[in-house]
N, C-alpha and C positions, 0 to 999 in steps of 0.2 A: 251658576248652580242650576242642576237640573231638577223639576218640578215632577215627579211623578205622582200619579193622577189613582186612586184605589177605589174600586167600586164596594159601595156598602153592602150588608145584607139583604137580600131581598125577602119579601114579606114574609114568605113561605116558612124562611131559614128563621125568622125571627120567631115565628111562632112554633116552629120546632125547638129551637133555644128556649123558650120560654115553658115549654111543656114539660120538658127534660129535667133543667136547671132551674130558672128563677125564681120560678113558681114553688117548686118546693122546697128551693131554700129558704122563699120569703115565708110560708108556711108552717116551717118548722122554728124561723127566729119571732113570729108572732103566738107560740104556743099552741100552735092549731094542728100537730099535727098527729096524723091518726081519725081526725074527727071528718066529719061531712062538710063543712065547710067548701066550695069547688069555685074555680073561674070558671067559668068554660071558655071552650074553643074561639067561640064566636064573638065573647068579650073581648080575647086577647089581640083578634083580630081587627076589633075595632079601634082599640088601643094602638095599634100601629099603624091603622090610616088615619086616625083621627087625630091623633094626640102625641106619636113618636114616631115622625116620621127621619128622625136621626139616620143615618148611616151604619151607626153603630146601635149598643142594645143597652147602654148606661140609662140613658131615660126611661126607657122602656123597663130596666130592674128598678127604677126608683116608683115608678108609676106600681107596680106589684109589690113590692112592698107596702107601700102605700094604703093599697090597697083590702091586704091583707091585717096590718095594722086593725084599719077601721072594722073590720070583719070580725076579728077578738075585742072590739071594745063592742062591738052587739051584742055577743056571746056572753061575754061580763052583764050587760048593762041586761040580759033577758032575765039574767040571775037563774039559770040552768047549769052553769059549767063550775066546779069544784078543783082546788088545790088540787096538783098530784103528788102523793106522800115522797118526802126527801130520801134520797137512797141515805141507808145509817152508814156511818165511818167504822169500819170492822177494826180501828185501830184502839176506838172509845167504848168501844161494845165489848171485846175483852180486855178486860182490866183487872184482875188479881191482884189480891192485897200480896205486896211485899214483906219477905222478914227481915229482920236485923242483916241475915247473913246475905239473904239476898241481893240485899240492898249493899253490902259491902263486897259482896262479888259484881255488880254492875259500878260499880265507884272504882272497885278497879281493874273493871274492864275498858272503862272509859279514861282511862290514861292513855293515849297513843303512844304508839310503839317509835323507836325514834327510825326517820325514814331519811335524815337530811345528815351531815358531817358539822353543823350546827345544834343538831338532836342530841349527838353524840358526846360533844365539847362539852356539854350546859353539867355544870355540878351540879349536885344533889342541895336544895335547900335556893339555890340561883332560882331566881325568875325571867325571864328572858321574854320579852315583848311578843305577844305573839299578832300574827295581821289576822284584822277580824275576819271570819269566813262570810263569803258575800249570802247575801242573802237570796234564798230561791225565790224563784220567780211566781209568782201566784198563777195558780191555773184560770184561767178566763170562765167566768160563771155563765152557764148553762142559763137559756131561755123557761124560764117557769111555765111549766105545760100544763093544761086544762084538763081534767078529766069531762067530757060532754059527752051527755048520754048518745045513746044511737039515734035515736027519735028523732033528735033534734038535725036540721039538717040547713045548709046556706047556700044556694048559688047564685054568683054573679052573673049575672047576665046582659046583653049588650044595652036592657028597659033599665037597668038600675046603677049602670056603670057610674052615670052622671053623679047620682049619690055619694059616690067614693073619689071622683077626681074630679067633679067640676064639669063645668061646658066641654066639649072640643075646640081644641086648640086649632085644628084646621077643619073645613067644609069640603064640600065636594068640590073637585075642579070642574064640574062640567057648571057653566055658567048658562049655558042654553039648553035647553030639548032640543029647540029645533033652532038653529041657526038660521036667520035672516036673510035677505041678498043683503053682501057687503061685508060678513062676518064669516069667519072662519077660523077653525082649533088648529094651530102650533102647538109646538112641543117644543118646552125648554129646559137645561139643566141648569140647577141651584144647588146651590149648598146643602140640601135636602133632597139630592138625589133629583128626579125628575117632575117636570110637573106641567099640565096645561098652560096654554099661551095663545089668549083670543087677541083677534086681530078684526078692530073694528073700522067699518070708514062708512062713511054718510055724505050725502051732496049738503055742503055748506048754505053755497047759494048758488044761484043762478045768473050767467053772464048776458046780457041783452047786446044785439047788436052792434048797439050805438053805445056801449060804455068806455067808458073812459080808462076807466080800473082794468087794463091787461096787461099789468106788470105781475108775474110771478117766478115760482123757482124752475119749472118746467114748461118750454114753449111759449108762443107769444100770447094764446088765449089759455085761459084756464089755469088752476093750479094748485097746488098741494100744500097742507101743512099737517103737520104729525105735533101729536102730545102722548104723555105717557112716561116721561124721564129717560127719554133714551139716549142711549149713549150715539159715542160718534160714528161707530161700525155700523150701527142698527139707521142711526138717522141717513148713512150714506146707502144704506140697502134699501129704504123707504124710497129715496130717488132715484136708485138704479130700476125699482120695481114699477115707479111712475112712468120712467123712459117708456120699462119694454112692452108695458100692457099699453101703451099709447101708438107703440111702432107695430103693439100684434093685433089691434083693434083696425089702425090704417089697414093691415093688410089684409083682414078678414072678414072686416066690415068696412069699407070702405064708406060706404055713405051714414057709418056711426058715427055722429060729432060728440055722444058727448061729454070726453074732456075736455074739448074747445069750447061747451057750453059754461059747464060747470065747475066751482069751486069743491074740493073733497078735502075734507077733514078725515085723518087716518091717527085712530085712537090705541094705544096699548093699555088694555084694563090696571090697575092698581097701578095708579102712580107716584103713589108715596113709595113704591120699589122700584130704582133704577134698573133699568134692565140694558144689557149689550150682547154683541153678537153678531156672525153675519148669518145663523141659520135659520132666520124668518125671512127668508128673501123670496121663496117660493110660498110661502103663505101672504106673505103682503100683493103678491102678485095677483094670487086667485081674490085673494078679497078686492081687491079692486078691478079685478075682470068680474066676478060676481055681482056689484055693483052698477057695472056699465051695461051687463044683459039684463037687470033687475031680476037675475035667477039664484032660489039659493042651493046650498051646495046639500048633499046628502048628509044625513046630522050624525052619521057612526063613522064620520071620515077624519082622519090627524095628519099633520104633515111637516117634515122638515127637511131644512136644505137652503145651500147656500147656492144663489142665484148670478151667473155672468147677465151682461150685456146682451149677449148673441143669445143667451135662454140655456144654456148648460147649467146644469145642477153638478154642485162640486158637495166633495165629503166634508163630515161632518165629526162632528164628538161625542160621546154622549149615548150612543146610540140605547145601551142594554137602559140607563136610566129613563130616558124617555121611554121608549115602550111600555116598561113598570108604569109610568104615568099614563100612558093612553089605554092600558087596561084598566087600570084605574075608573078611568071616566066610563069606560061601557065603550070603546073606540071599536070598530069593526075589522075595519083597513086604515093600514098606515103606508105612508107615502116615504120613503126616505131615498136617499143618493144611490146610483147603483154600483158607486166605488165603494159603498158601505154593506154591502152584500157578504162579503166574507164576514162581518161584522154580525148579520143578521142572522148565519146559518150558525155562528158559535155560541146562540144564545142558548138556554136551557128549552126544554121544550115546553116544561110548565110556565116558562115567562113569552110563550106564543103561542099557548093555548087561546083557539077562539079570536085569533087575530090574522089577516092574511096579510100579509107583505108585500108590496108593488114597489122592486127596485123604479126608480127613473133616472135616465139619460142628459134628457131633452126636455124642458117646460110643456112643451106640445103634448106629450105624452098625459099631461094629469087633466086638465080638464075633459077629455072622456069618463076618468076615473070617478070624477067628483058629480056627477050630473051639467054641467055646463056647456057636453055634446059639442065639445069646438075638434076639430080634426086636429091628427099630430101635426108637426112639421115638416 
C-alpha cells in the first residue's frame, strides 16, 4: 500500500480561514453577533503558533469557539447586553374566530380526495387503517442573540488570550539566542508539520596519555556516545558524522588531536520524544566540528541533510515543513540538499520571505556558511 504524504496549511492560510470562516461562525453561534466583540489578527496568530499547530484547522475552530463562548459569558456576566425580541409566528398572530359554517367547510375540506385504487375501493361508512403520516422534522433552534449596546466594546488580544484558553501549548523553538561552540539548530518534520532540532555535544572527559580506557565506538582513542531516544537511522548517522569530522579534522588540522584526546557526549534535546531520521547528519557534523575549533556557529543559521561517508549531502523530505519551522524561530539562512532545490523554488514566496537559501553539494561547502571559515573541498 502506498503512503501519500499531504502538507497542511500554512500559517498564513490558517489565519485567512479563520478570518473568513471560523471566527464568524463561532460568533454568530455564541450570540455575539453584530456586537463589538473582535479577535484580532494578532490573537489568531498566536493561536496557531502557540497552541494549533495541527495540519489541519479542527483545533484551531474549537480553540475560537471556545473562545468566543467565554466572550458572551462577559457580556452576560457585565449585565449590559439584553434578550433580542423573538421573531412572532405570522401563523398565531392571525387567527380569526371561525363560524359554524366555516368550520364545516374546513371539516370538509379536510377529507382528502381519494389519490390511490385503495381510496377508491374503501365504502362509505368502512374505515380503512390508515399509516400515520411521519412526523416533520423540527427545525434546529436559532442561537439566542444579545442586543449590546455600541459602547460597549471586547477585543481579544494576544495580553488576554491566556484568559480564554489557558497557557500555550507550545514555546518557541528557538532554545538559544546565541548558540554555543558544540550546538547547533536542525530542522525536523513531525506530525505537526515542522519544527526546530538542537543538536548538542560537550567534551565528556578527558583521555590522558597513560589511560587505560581507549576502548570506544570510533577509533582507538576517544569516543562518542549519543542520548536523546534515538532511533536506529539517527544513531547510525551520529557515527557516520563522528567518522567524517574525525577524517576532515586529520586532513585540515592535522596537528588537531582532539578526538584522540577527548570523550564527546552528543545530546538530542527532549528526550522523552523519540526522534529518527537520516537528515541530521550534516548538523551532527557541524556540531561536533564546532566543538573541535571551540567556535560557535552564526545563531540565525538552520540546516538539513542527509550525510554520506565521502561528505555528500543527499535529499531530503520535508522541505516546505521545515522552512515554516525555521522562520518560525527568526532563521536567517537555511542550509538544505541541492537535489532539494526544485523543492525550494516551488515554495510560496511568502513561506521564503526573509530567508536566503544555500542549496549544498558537498559538506565542505557549509562551514564557510556557518562562521567556522574551513575551506570547501
Amino acid at each position: 500500500m502506498e503512503i501519500i504524504r499531504l502538507s497542511g496549511y500554512l500559517a498564513d492560510e490558517k489565519l485567512s480561514i479563520a478570518q473568513k470562516y471560523l471566527a464568524p461562525q463561532a460568533k454568530e453561534a455564541a450570540g455575539l453577533e453584530g456586537s463589538s466583540v473582535v479577535l484580532s489578527d494578532e490573537a489568531v496568530d498566536a493561536l496557531v503558533r502557540n497552541y494549533c499547530r495541527e495540519s489541519g484547522v479542527r483545533n484551531l475552530k474549537k480553540h475560537i469557539e471556545k473562545i468566543y463562548r467565554k466572550a458572551a459569558l462577559k457580556v452576560v456576566e457585565s449585565g449590559v447586553a439584553v434578550d433580542a425580541p423573538q421573531p412572532v409566528d405570522a401563523k398565531s398572530d392571525a387567527a380569526p374566530e371561525a363560524t359554524a359554517d366555516t368550520k364545516t367547510e374546513e371539516k370538509a375540506d379536510s377529507v382528502p380526495a381519494p389519490t390511490t385504487i385503495a381510496d377508491v375501493l374503501e365504502q362509505p361508512g368502512e374505515k380503512t387503517p390508515k399509516v400515520a403520516d411521519k412526523k416533520e422534522k423540527a427545525p434546529a433552534a436559532l442561537p439566542q442573540r444579545m442586543i449590546i449596546p455600541e459602547s460597549y466594546s471586547l477585543e481579544i488580544t494576544t495580553d488576554t488570550l491566556k484568559e480564554y484558553v489557558g497557557p500555550p501549548v507550545f514555546e518557541s523553538d528557538r532554545m538559544y539566542d546565541n548558540t554555543p561552540p558544540g550546538v547547533v539548530m536542525g530542522l525536523a518534520w513531525t506530525s505537526l508539520g515542522g519544527s526546530a532540532l538542537y543538536i548538542e555535544s560537550v567534551v565528556e572527559a578527558t583521555i590522558s596519555s597513560d589511560s587505560s580506557d581507549v576502548s570506544g565506538d570510533s577509533g582507538q582513542h576517544g569516543r562518542l556516545h549519543t542520548t536523546g531516544q534515538l532511533g536506529d537511522v539517527m544513531k547510525e548517522s551520529s557515527v557516520l558524522a563522528y567518522t567524517y569530522v574525525r577524517s576532515l579534522m586529520n586532513r585540515q588540522y592535522p596537528e588537531n588531536k582532539f578526538f584522540s584526546k577527548n570523550i564527546i557526549h552528543l545530546h538530542v534535546p527532549e528526550g522523552a520524544t523519540p526522534k529518527d531520521g537520516p537528515s541530521a547528519g550534516v548538523t551532527m557534523t557541524t556540531a561536533l566540528l564546532s566543538l573541535a575549533l571551540n567556535k560557535p556557529i552564526h545563531p540565525d543559521v538552520a540546516m538539513t541533510g542527509e550525510l554520506t561517508l565521502t561528505g555528500r549531502v543527499l535529499k531530503i523530505g520535508g522541505l516546505k515543513e521545515k522552512t515554516i519551522a525555521a522562520r518560525r524561530s527568526g532563521v536567517k539562512r537555511i542550509l538544505f540538499p541541492k537535489a532539494n532545490t526544485a523543492d525550494w523554488e516551488e515554495l510560496p514566496a511568502n513561506v521564503k520571505e526573509g530567508l536566503e537559501g544555500c542549496p549544498i553539494e558537498w559538506y565542505g561547502q557549509i562551514p564557510p556558511l556557518v562562521g567556522l571559515a574551513e575551506p570547501s573541498k
